[in-house]
Each structure stands twice: as structure tokens, then as C-alpha cells.
C-alpha positions as CSV (number, residue, x, y, z in Angstrom):
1,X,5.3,-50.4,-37.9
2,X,1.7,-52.1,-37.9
3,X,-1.7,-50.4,-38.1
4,X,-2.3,-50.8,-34.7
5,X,1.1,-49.3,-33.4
6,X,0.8,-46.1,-35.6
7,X,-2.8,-45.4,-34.5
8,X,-1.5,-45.8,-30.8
9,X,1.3,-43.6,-31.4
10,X,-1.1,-40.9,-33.2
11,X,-3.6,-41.2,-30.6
12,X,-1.0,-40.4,-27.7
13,X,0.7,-37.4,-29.6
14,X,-3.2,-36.1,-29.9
15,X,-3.9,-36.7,-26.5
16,X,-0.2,-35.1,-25.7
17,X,-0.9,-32.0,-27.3
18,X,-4.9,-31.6,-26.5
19,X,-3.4,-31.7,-22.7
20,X,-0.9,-29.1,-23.9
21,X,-3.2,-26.8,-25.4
22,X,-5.8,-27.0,-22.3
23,X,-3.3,-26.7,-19.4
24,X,-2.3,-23.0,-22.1
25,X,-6.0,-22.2,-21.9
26,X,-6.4,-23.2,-18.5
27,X,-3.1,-20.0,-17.5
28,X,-4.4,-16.4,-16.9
29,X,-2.4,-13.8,-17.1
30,X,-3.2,-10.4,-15.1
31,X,-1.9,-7.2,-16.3
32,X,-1.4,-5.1,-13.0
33,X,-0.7,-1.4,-13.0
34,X,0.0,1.2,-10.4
35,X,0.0,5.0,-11.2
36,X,2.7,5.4,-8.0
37,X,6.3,5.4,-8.3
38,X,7.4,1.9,-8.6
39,X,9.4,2.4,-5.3
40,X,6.0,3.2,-3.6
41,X,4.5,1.3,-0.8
42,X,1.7,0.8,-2.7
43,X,3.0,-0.3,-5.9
44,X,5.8,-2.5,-4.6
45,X,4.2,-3.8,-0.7
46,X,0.3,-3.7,-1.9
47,X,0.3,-4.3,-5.6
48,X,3.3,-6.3,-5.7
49,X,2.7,-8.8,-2.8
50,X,-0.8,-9.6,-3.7
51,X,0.3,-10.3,-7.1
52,X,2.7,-13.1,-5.7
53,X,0.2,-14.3,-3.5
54,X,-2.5,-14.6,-6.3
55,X,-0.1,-17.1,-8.4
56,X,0.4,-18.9,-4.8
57,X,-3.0,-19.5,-4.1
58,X,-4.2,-20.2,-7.4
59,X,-1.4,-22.9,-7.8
60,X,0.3,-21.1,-10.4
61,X,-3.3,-21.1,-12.5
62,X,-3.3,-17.1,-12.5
63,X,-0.1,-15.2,-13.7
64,X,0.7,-11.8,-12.9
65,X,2.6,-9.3,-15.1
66,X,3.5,-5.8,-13.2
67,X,3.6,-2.8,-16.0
68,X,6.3,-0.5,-15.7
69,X,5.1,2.7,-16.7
70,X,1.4,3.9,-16.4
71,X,-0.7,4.0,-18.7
72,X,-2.7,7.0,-17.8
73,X,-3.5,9.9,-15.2
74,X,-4.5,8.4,-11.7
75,X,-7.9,9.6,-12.8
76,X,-7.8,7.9,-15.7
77,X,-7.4,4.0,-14.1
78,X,-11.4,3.3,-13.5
79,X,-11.9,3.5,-16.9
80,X,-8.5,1.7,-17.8
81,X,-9.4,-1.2,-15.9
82,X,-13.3,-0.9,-16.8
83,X,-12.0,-1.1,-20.6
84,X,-10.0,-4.0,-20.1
85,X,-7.0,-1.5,-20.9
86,X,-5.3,-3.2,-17.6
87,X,-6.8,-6.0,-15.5
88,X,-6.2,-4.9,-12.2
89,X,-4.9,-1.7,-10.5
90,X,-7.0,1.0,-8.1
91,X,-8.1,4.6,-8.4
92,X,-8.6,7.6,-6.0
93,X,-12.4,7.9,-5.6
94,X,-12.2,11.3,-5.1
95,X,-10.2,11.8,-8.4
96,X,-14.1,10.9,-9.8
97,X,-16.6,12.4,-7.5
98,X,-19.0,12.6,-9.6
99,X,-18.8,8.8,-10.1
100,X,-18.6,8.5,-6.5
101,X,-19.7,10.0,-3.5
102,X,-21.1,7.0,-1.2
103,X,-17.1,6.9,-0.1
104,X,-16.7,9.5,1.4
105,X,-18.3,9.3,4.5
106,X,-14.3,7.5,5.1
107,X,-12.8,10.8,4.4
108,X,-14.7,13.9,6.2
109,X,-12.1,15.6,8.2
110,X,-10.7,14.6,12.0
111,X,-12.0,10.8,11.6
112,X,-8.4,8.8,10.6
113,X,-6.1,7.9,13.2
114,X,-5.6,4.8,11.8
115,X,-5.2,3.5,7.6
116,X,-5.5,0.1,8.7
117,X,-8.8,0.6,10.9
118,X,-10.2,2.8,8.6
119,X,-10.1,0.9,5.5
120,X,-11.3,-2.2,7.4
121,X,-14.5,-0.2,8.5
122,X,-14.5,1.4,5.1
123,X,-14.7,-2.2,3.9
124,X,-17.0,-3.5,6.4
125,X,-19.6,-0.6,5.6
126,X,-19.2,-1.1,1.9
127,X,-20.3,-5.3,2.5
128,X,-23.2,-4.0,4.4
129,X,-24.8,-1.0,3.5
130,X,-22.7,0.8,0.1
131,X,-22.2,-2.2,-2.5
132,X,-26.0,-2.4,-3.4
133,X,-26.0,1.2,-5.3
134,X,-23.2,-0.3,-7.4
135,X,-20.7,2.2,-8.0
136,X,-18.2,0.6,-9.3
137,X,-20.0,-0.8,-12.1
138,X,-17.5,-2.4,-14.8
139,X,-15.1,-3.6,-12.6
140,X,-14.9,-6.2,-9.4
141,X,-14.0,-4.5,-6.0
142,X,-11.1,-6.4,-4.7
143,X,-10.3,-4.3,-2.4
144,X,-11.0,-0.8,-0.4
145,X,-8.4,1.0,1.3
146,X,-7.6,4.9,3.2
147,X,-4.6,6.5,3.3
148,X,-3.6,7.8,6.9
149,X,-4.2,11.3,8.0
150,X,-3.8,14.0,5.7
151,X,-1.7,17.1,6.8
152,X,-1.1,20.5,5.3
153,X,3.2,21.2,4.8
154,X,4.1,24.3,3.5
155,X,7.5,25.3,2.0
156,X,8.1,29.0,4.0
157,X,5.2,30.2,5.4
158,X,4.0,28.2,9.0
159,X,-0.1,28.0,9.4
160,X,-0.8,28.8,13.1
161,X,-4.4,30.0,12.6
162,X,-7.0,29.8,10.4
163,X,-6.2,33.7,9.1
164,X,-2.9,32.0,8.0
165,X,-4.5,30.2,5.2
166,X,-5.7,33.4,3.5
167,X,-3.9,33.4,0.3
168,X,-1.9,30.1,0.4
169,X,-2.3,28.3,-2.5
170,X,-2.1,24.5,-1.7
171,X,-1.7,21.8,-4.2
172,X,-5.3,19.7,-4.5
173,X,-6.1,17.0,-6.2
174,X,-9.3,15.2,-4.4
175,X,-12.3,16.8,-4.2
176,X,-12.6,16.4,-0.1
177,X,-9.3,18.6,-0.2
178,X,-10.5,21.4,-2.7
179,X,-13.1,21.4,-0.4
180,X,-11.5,22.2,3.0
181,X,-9.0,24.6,1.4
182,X,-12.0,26.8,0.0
183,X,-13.7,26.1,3.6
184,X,-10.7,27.7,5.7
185,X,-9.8,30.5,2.8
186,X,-7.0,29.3,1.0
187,X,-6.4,29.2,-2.8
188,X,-6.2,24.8,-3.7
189,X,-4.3,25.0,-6.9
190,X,-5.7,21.7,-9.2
191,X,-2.1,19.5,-9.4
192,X,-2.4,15.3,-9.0
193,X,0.1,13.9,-7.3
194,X,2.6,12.5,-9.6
195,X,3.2,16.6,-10.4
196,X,3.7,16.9,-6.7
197,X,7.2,17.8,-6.7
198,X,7.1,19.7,-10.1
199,X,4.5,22.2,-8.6
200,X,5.9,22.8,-5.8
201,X,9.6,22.9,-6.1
202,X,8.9,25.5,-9.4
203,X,7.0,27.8,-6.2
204,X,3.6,27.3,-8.6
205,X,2.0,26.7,-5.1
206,X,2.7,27.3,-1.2
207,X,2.3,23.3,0.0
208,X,0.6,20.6,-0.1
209,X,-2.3,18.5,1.6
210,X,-0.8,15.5,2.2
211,X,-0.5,11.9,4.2
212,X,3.5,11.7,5.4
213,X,3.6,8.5,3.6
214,X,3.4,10.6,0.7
215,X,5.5,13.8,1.3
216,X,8.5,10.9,1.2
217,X,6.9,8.8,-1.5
218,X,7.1,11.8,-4.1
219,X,9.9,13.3,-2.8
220,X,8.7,16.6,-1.1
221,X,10.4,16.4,2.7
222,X,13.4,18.3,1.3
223,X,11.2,21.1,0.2
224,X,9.1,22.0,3.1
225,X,10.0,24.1,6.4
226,X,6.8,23.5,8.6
227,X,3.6,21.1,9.0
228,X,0.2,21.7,10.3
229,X,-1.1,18.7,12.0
230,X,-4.7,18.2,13.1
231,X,-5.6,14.9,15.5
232,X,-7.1,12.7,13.2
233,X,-6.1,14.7,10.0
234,X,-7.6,17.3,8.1
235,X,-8.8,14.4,5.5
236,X,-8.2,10.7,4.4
237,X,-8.6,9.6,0.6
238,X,-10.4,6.0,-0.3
239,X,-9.1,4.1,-2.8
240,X,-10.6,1.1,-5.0
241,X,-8.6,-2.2,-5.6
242,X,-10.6,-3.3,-9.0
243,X,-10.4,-6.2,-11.6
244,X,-12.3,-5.9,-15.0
245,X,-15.1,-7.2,-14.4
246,X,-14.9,-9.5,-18.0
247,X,-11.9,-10.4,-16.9
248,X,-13.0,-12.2,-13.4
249,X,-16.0,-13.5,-15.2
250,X,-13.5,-15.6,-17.1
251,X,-11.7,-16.8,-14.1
252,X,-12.7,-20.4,-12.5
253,X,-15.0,-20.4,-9.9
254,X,-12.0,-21.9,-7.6
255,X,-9.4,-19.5,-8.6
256,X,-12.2,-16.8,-7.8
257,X,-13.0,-18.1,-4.4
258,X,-8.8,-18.4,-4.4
259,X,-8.4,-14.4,-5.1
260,X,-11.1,-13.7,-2.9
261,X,-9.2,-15.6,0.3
262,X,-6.2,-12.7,-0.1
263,X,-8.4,-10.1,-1.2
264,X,-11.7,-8.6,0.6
265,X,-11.2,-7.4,4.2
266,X,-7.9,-9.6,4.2
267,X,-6.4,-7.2,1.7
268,X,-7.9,-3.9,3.4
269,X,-6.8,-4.5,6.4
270,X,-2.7,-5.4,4.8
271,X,-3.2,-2.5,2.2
272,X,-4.1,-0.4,5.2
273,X,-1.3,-1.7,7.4
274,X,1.2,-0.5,4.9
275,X,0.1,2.8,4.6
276,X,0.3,3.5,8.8
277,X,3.8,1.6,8.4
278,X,5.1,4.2,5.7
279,X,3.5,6.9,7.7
280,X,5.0,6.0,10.8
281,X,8.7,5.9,8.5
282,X,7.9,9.2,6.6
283,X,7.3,11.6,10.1
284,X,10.8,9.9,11.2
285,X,12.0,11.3,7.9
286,X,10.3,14.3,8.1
287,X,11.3,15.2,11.5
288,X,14.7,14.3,10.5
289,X,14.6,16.8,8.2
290,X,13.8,19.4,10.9
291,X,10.2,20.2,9.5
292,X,8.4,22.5,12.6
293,X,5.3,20.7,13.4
294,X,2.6,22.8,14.7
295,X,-0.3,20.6,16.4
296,X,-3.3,22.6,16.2
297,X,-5.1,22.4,19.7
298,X,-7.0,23.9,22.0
299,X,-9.0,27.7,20.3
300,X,-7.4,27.0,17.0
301,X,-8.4,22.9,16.7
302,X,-12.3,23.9,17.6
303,X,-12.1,26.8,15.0
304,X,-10.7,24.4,12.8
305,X,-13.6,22.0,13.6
306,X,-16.4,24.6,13.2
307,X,-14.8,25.6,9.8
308,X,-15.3,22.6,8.4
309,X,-18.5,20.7,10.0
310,X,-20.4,21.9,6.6
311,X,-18.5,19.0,5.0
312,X,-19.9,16.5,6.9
313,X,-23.8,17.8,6.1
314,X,-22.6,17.9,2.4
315,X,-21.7,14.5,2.3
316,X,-25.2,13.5,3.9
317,X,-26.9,15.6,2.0
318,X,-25.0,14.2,-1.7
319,X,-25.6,10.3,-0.1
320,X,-28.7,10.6,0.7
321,X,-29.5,12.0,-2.8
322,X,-27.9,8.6,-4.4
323,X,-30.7,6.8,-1.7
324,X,-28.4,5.9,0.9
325,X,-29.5,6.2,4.5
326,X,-26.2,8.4,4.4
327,X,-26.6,9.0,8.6
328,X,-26.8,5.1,9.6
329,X,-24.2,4.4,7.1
330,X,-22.1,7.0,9.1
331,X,-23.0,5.8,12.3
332,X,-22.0,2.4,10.7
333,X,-18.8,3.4,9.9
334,X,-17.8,5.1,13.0
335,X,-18.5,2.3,15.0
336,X,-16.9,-0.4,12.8
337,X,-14.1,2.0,13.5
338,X,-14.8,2.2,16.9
339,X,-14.5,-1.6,17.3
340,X,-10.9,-1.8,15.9
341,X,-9.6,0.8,17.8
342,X,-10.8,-1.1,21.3
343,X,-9.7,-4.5,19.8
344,X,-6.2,-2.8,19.4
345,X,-6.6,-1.0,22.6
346,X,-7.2,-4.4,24.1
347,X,-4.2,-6.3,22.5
348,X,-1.9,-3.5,23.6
């Protein structure tokens, strides 16, 4: 073999593995993890289907790997994800209200008929008016999503009127829910919900505040005799989608603008859509079951409303303390919502 041919050889194997060991460096892997059941909605229709549509859009660039078991407490996950721990998952905000409280003007009671519409208003408000007090520092905000309308179930004892709550002790885990428990006079007994089922089928408490999604996502339809449901629900809880923020800083700025295209209001609006789909399956479930549904109207709904209208002056009051115009972002909100629910209207 002459010079000439061995130098060409050399130069192709360099030029071989130099194109090798980019395209390696060029691959990101995502670790995604999801404190829910891996059956859930959320881990397996919003978690799992935005990771296949990140490799899709990023042309393969962007892997995804789904963790099994979690890592942590759902309390736990900001700081998980802010640590680099996992790359992407999502945490209750009211798990941390401390850490947050600009959120929750998307969970004061009787203001969700609607996950979808309310976490694309919740999304909308955060783009215009929320985003600048930086929260979420540490981590990118992918997403923001609302459960549908919390209800109260109770295993034996039906809730009628508001004297009915005296002594019930109802599993919490949000702050907006130990809230409204202490508001009407019951006893909210600390428990997240992955112990959902372990509390309450062990009688440590007398229900649970709940979204239907989730009395069939852990399990609890078989335990409960009776439901008290309130038009628009007694609360909603926000949620953060997040990315560490190190860890989208590496990304290209075309696989970022890629993410972004099935993330944002796009993934609100879907994350949302799930959760009034599981809903609308869970209350066929649950009346299946034969749960008595009670649907507080009429003396007992204004009561009910009167009760708890503090909540929404502490939420002004804690906003506008962070140096939000909390009122206009509320006003905001409402009629972001407001504009969804006549654009569905409309199309129906």
C-alpha cells in the first residue's frame, strides 16, 4: 500500500469516527418521571405522549427515557428536576405554597367547569401577567395544567349541610384544600395522594377532596358511599410541567424552538383535555358503583359560597404581597376563561 493510499485510508477512518462521535454528542437523552401510578392519565396520556412527540419533532435528536418508580414525594419533584435529579416531570403547586402562591388565583373554589379551559387561561395569564415574578426559578415551564373540579366523597357518612362537616376528617394534601376544610369546620387530615387509599381504607380519615379522575386513578370508588358535588367544584389544583433549566440550556436552539411547538399552550390545552376525559370516565365509574351524589344547590350552595369567599381575599391579599396586581390578574383569568367557554359554546 503506498503513502498516499494509507494516509487516505487514515484520513477517512478519522473523518468516520469524528462524524461518529458528533452525531453521539449531538443525542440527548431526557430522564422523565411521574410521581402517578404508571397506569395514570397523566403519567401514561400526558407524560408519555409528549415524550414520543419530543423524539418526533426533534428528528430523533432528543431521546426520552420514562423512569419507573419515583424518585421522591410529589412534593419533592421541584427540587428533583431543579437539581438535575430528573429532567423533566411536574409538581402540585400547592404541595409548595410557600414557593408559590401567584397560582392560585386557578384554584379558589366554584371557578372549574372545565380542566382544559382552565389550564389554557391558567397558561394564558401566566405568558401575560405571572412569569415576570419568576417562580419557578431553576427549571423551564413547559407546561401549566388544572385538574377538573374537586369534590368531597366520603366513605359512610353523606354531607348535606355545612353542619355535616363538623368533625369529618378529610384527607388534604394542597394547601387550597386544608384551607376550605378548616373554612366549613371539618378536621383535613395531612395525607398526599399516593397514600390515598392507605388512609382511607385503614378508616384513619372520613373521605377525601378529590377530582373523579382521581377517586379511579388511586383506586378509592370501591370505598366510598356518597359525594358532595358543588357546580364548579369546591377547588382545582395547578400543576407545573418543568425541564431543568441546565438541561434546556444545553439543548439546540432548533430542538428548543421544536419542544416548544408541542409544549406551551399546545400542551395545556392536551394535558387539560385529558384530565376532563378521565373525569368524564371516573363519574361513569363512580356512579356505576352506586355512589349517592348530593348536588349542593339552592340555601346550602350560597352558604357554601359565603363560607368560603375569605379564600378569594387571601389569595389577593398573599399576591399582591409578591407585587402582583393580584385583582387584574384575576379578572384576567376569568375572562381568558370566559373566552373558551363561548368558543366551545359556539362550536357546539
Amino acid at each position: 500500500m503506498s503513502t498516499l493510499t494509507r494516509f487516505l485510508s487514515a484520513a477517512v477512518a478519522a473523518i468516520g469516527l469524528a462524524a461518529s462521535v458528533q452525531s453521539a454528542a449531538a443525542q440527548t437523552t431526557l430522564r422523565v418521571s411521574s410521581w402517578a401510578p404508571p397506569t395514570h392519565p397523566v403519567t401514561t396520556e400526558i407524560f408519555g405522549k409528549w415524550a414520543q412527540d419530543v423524539e418526533r419533532v426533534t428528528d430523533g435528536r432528543v431521546k426520552t427515557e420514562m423512569l419507573g418508580a419515583p424518585l421522591g414525594a410529589p412534593p419533592a419533584y421541584f427540587d428533583l428536576v431543579s437539581k438535575g435529579i430528573v429532567d423533566v416531570s411536574f409538581v402540585t403547586h400547592d404541595f409548595l405554597p410557600n414557593r408559590f402562591v401567584l397560582s392560585g388565583l386557578s384554584q379558589l373554589p366554584f371557578s372549574t367547569y372545565s380542566a382544559e379551559i382552565s389550564s389554557v387561561a391558567l397558561w394564558r395569564t401566566h405568558e401575560a401577567m405571572l412569569a415576570e415574578f419568576d417562580e419557578h426559578k431553576g427549571v423551564k415551564v413547559l407546561a401549566l395544567m388544572v385538574h377538573g373540579p374537586g369534590q368531597l366523597y366520603t366513605i359512610s357518612k353523606p354531607v348535606t349541610a355545612i353542619a355535616d362537616f363538623a368533625g369529618l376528617k378529610v384527607r388534604a394534601s394542597a394547601a387550597i384544600q386544608t384551607e376550605i376544610l378548616e373554612q366549613v369546620g371539618g378536621s383535613p387530615v395531612s395525607a398526599p395522594p399516593t397514600k390515598s387509599y392507605e388512609v382511607m381504607s385503614n378508616g384513619v380519615v372520613d373521605g377525601t377532596l378529590f377530582p373523579p379522575e382521581s377517586m379511579s386513578g388511586f383506586n378509592l370508588v370501591p370505598l366510598v358511599k356518597h359525594e358532595l358535588a358543588v357546580p364548579g367544584g369546591f377547588y382545582t389544583t395547578s400543576f407545573v410541567i418543568m425541564m431543568n433549566q441546565a438541561k434546556w440550556d444545553s439543548l439546540s436552539d432548533a430542538d428548543k424552538e421544536a419542544i416548544l411547538s408541542i409544549s406551551g399552550e399546545y400542551l395545556s390545552r392536551r394535558a387539560g383535555a385529558v384530565w376532563d376525559a378521565s373525569d368524564e370516565a371516573a363519574n361513569a365509574e363512580i356512579d356505576e358503583a352506586g355512589v349517592q351524589r348530593v348536588v349542593a344547590e339552592g340555601a346550602f350552595l350560597e352558604e357554601l359560597k359565603q363560607t368560603l369567599a375569605p379564600l378569594e381575599d387571601s389569595w389577593i391579599a398573599r399576591a399582591s404581597a409578591k407585587g402582583l396586581d393580584a385583582k387584574a390578574a384575576l379578572e384576567f383569568y376569568r375572562a381568558e376563561v370566559g373566552k373558551e367557554m363561548a368558543a366551545r359554546n359556539k362550536a357546539n
